[in-house]
N, C-alpha and C positions, 0 to 999 in steps of 0.2 A: 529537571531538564530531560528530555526526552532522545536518547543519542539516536542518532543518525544512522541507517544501516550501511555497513562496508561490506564488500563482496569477498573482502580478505578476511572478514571476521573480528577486524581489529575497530573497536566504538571508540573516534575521535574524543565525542563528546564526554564518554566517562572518562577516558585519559585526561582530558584535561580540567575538570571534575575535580579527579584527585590530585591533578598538581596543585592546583589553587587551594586545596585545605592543607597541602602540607608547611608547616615554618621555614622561614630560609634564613639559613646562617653565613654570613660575610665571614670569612677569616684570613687573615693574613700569618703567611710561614713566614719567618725570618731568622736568623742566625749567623755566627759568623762564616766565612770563605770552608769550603769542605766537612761542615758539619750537615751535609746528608739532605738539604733542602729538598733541591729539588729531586732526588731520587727519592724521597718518603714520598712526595706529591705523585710521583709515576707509580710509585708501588700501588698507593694507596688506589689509584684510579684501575690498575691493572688486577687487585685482588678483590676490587669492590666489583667487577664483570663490566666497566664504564668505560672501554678500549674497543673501537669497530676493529674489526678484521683488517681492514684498509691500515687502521693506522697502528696496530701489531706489526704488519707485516714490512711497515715502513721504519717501524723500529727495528727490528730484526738488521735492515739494511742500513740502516744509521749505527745500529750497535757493532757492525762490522768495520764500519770506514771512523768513527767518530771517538768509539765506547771506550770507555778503561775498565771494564769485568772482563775480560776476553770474549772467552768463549757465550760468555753469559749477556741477556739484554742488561743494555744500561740505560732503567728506568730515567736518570737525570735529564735523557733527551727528550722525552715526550714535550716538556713545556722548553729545554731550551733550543729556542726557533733562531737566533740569530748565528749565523755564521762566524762572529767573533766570538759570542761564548761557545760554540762549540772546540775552537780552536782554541782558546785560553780555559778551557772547563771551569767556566764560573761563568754565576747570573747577571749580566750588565740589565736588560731590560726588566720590566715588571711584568708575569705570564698574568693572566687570569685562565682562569676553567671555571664553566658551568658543568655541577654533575648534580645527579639528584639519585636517593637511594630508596625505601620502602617506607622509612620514614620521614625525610626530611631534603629540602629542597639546599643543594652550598654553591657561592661562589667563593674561589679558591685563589688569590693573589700570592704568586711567589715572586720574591723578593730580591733583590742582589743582597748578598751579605759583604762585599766587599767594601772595604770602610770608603774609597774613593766615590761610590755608587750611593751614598747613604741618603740624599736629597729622594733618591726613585724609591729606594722604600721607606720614608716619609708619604710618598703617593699614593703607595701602594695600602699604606697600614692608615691613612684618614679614614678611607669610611670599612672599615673594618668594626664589626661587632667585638670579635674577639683576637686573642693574638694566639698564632702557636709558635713557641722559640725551641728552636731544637740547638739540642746541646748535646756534643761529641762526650761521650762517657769517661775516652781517655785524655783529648786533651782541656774535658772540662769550660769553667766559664771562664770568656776571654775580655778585653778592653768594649770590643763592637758588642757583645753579648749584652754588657750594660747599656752601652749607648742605644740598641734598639729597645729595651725593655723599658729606658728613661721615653724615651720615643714615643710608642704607643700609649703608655700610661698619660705623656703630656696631651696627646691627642684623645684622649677620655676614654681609651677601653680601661674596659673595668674587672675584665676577665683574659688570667692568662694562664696556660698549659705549656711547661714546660716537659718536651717529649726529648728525656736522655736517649740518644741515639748511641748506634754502634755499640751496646751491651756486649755483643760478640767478641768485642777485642779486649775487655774485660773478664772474659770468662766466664759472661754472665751472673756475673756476683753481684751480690746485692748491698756490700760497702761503699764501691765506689757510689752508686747510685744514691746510697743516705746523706754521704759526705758531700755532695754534689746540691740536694735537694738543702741540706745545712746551711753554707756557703750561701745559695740564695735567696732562701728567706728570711736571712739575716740584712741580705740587701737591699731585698723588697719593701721593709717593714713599715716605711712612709711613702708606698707609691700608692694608697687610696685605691688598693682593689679589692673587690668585691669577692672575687672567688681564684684563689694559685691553686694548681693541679697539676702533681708530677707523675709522667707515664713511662714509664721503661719500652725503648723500643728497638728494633735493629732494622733496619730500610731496607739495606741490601738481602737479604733474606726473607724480609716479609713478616719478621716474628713480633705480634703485639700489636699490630696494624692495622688490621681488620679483625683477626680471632684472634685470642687468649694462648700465648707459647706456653707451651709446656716445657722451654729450657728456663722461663720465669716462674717458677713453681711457687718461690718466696711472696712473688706481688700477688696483690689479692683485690686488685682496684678491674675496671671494664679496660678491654682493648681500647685502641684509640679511639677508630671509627663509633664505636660504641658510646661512647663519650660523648663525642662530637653531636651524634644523633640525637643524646637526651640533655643536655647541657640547657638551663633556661637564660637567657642571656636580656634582661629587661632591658628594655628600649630608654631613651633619654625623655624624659618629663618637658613637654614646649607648651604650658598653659596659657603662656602670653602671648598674643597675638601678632605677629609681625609678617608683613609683605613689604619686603626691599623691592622698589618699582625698578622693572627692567625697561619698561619702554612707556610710553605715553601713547596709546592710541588713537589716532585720529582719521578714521575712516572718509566723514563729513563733520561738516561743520553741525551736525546736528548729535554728532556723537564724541564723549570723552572719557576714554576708560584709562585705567592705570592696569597692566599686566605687569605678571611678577609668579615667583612661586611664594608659595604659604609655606611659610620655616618653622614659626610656632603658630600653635592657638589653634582656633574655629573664628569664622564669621558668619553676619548673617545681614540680610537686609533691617533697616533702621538701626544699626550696630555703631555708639558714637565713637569715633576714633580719631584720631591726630594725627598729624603730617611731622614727622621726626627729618631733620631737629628746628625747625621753624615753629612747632608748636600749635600752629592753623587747628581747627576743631569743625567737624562737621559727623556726619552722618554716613553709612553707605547703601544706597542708594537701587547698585542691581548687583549681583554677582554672575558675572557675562559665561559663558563656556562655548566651544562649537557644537554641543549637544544640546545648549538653550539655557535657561536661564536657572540656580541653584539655589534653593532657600538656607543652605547650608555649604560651606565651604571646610577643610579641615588640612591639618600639617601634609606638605608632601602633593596638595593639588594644586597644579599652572591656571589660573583665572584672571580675568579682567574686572576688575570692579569698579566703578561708577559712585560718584558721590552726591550727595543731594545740594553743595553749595561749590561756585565758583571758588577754587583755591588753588595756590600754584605750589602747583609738584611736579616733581621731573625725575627723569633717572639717577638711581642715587638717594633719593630721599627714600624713607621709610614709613609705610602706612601702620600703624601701631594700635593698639588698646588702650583705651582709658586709663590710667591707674600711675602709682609711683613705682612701677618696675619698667618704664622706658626712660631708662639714662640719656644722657646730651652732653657729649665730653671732648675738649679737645689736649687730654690725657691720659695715657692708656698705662697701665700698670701690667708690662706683659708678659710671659717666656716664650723664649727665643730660640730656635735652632737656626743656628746659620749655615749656610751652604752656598755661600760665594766666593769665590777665588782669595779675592780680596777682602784683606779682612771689615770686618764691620768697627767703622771709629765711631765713638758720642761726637756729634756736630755736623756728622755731613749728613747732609739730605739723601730720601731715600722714597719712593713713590708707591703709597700704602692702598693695598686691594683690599673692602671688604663686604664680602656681598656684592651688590651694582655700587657700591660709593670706592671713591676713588681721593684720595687726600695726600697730600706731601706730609713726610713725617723727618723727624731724626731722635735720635737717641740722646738721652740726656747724659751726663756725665757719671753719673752713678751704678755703675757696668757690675755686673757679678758674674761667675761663671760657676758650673758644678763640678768637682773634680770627681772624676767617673767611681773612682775606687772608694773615697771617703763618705761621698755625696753631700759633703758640705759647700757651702756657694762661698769662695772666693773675689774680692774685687781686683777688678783690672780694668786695663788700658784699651782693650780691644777683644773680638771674639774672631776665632781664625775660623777656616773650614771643618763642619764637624762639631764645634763647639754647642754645648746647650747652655744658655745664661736666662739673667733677668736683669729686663731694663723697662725704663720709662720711657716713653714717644709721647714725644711732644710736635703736635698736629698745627696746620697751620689754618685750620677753622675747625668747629664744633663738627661732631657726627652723631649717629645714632649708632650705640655699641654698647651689646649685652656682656657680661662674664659667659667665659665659654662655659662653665660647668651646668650653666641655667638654659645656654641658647647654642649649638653648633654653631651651627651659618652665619649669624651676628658676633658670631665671638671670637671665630678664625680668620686668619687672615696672613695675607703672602707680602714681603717687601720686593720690588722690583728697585735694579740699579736705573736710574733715566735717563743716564747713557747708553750702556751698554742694550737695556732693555731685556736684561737674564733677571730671572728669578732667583734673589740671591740667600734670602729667610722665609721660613714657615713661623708665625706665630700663635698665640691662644692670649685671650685678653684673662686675666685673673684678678682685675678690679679696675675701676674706673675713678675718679676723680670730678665727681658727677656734677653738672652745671643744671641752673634752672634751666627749662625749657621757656621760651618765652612764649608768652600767649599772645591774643588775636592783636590785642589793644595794646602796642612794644611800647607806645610812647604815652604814659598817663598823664592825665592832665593833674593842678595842684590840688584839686581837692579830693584822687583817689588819692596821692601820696600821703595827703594828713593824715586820710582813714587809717595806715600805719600807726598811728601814735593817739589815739582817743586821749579824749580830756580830763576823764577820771585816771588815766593812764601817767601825765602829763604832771595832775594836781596832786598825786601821789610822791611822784620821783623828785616837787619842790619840799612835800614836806619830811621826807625822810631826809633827805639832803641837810637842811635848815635844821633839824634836830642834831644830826650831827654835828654842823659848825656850829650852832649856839650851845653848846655843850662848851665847846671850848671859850665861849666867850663868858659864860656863867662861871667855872672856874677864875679864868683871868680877873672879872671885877672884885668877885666874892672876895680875893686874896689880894687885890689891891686897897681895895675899900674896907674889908673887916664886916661889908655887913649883907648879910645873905636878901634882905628883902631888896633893897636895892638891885643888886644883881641879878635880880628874879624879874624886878621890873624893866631894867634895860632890856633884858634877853628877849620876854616877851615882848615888848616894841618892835625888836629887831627882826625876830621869826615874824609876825605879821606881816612888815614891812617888801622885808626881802623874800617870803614866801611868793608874795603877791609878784615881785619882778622876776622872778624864776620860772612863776608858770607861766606869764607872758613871751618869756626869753623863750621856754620850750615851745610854746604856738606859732612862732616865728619861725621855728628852723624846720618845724612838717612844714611848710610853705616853701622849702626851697628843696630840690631836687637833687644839688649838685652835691658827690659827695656817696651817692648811692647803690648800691648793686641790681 
């Protein structure tokens, strides 16, 4: 590419050149109430040089009227923008920041820590790559500290940094910090992650945050930022094909495309695929775009696709891939974060979002919860606010629905109350209870049902049958009568006899349908 000349001197085109080769990393802060959130997020943004002038000097005036450092700025305000939490000094909304550094592209979600707020950072920490949990040095790991790290781990990050904060009010020592780092990976041990990283850090001061303190002499690991920069954070595996239809387009009558985003997989033209959970089979046909038309489609692009045979789809359903990796359940095996006022009971109805499909669900009666400290799962009566459990949903028709661990987007999913209309659970599906999909042809006629039971199939299951009851009939005469030839000769009569009515009996029953799955 060829940049552009500027009369300031600054080449648009290489700038953005090099944004687009750098990686970007998602991460969500979170922690409990006063463990330093959001003042690491302002620190971090104010030692990295990522603070305009404008909004320095707005802190300065906010750090006067708003701040608890006195004299000093108080980073914590950069991101909190609402007027309650500056007044209550805690995060009620979810901030985001785009920043970007020499190496690497971040969007930055901080989080409320305050346990009443825990639904927002649920929000905050879904599409997060990684987590970072800061943890106050001195008052250590708290109740919310587990509940967020159960949190993100439920929601598939796979990578977490916990950044002990406020070292300063420790004296910089390096016990609390091991004793600290003990404690939680003792807790961690079955959260299924990929990579835990503990960083020593102090916010308000800036030490360990960008550069290497020198009042940490003992630690021997990179600064934060540094971290963050070089951290490989693999992406989630979506080789299976799926587009959840968001709308059915109809321009003309001469035109029918299905539009959706692509969650997993690649497609392509002549690509055979299924209509989930109806099962229909056909072909695809174009792959539409407003740029024209794509021989290739992959995870992550908005398209319209076109099929080569009449078939009914509609919003909600799921266009799929061939194969035995597109489940059809109307049972979901899931875990639960609740976040409804009201608690959640087994039997009431509940109005399930996932993807474009929309279904009535309830919870079956087999309720467990996790007790934060033990993390053993408990059964109970109900899940209050804040609770994380596992239960069953029981749906009131079939859907199309992945295990989250295989599929995000197919395998997340929100309960709405259908009164109220509040969003009252976050869930993640962790196994299904899988149904045949049904094919084109739902209602066979009697002579596909026989093909079920062939006839060498059939002439088999009379004679093992008949060897075993004339087994018993060859003792019974042998010992009535005293004489083995005889008994030899009944027996064979009998197995002939009733062999031959056995295999008929079974010809008869592939001829009737009723009875079948």
């Amino acid at each position: 590419m060829t940049a552009r000349p500027d009369p300031t001197g600054f080449a648009l085109d290489d700038f953005l050149v090099r944004q687009e080769s750098r990686s970007l990393l998602r991460f969500v802060v979170c922690g409990s109430v006063d463990h330093g959130k959001s003042t690491f997020i302002g620190r971090l943004l104010y030692e990295g040089g990522l603070l305009f002038d404008d909004q320095l000097d707005a802190l300065e005036v906010d750090s006067r009227r708003h701040g608890t450092q006195g004299d000093e700025r108080d980073f914590a305000l950069v991101l909190d923008g609402l007027a309650a939490e500056r007044e209550q000094k805690i995060t009620i909304d979810v901030a985001y920041r785009f920043f970007t550094t020499q190496r690497r592209k971040f969007i930055v979600a901080d989080v409320p820590g305050h346990e009443q707020y825990t639904r927002n950072m649920a929000t905050g920490a879904s599409t997060a790559d990684l987590a970072l949990l800061l943890v106050s040095a001195r008052e250590g790991i708290t109740p919310q500290t587990k509940r967020h790290a159960l949190i993100v781990s439920t929601l598939g990050v796979r990578h977490i940094v916990v950044a002990v904060n406020k070292m300063d009010l420790v004296g910089w020592q390096q016990a609390p910090f091991a004793a600290l780092e003990a404690e939680f990976r003792k807790f961690a041990e079955d959260l299924a992650l990929n990579e835990l990283t503990f960083i020593p850090i102090a916010a308000r001061s800036g030490d360990n945050v960008v550069t290497r303190s020198d009042r940490l002499s003992w630690y021997r690991g990179p600064a934060l930022l540094d971290y963050l920069e070089q951290v490989e954070v693999a992406s989630q595996q979506h080789d299976a094909f799926r587009l959840p239809v968001q709308w059915v387009n109809r321009p003309h009558s001469d035109f029918r495309g299905y539009s959706g985003l692509i969650t997993g997989g690649e497609v392509y033209p002549g690509m055979p695929v299924q209509i989930l959970p109806s099962g229909q089979r056909t072909r695809v046909e174009r792959i539409v775009t407003a740029d024209g038309d794509l021989e290739h489609a992959f995870a992550g692009q908005a398209v319209t696709v076109t099929l080569a045979d009449e078939v009914d789809a509609s919003r909600g359903e799921v266009i799929a891939g061939i194969g035995p990796s597109a489940p059809v359940t109307s049972r979901l095996a899931t875990r639960l974060v609740w976040m409804g006022r009201e608690a959640l009971v087994p039997g009431r109805r509940y109005r399930l979002k996932l993807a474009s499909t929309n279904a009535t669900a309830r919870v079956e009666s087999d309720l467990r919860v996790i007790d934060l400290d033990t993390r053993e799962t408990q059964v109970t009566d109900r899940l209050v606010t804040n609770d994380i459990g596992f239960g069953v949903l029981q749906l009131d028709r079939p859907i199309a629905a992945d295990r989250y661990a295989d599929q995000k987007d197919t395998g997340g999913f929100i309960l709405i109350d259908p009164e109220s209309c509040d969003t009252v659970a976050m869930g993640i599906i962790e196994g299904t209870f899988q149904e045949e999909a049904p094919s084109l042809a739902r209602k066979p006629a009697i002579d596909e049902v026989g093909r079920t039971e062939t006839r060498a199939r059939s002439l088999a299951k009379a004679i093992g049958w008949r060897a075993v009851g004339s087994l018993g009939t060859f003792v019974v005469v042998g010992l009535a009568t005293g004489s083995l030839k005889l008994a030899g000769g009944v027996v064979l009569a009998e197995m002939l006899i009733k062999i031959a009515f056995n295999y008929f009996h079974e010809r008869l029953w592939t001829t009737i349908s009723w009875g079948r799955r």
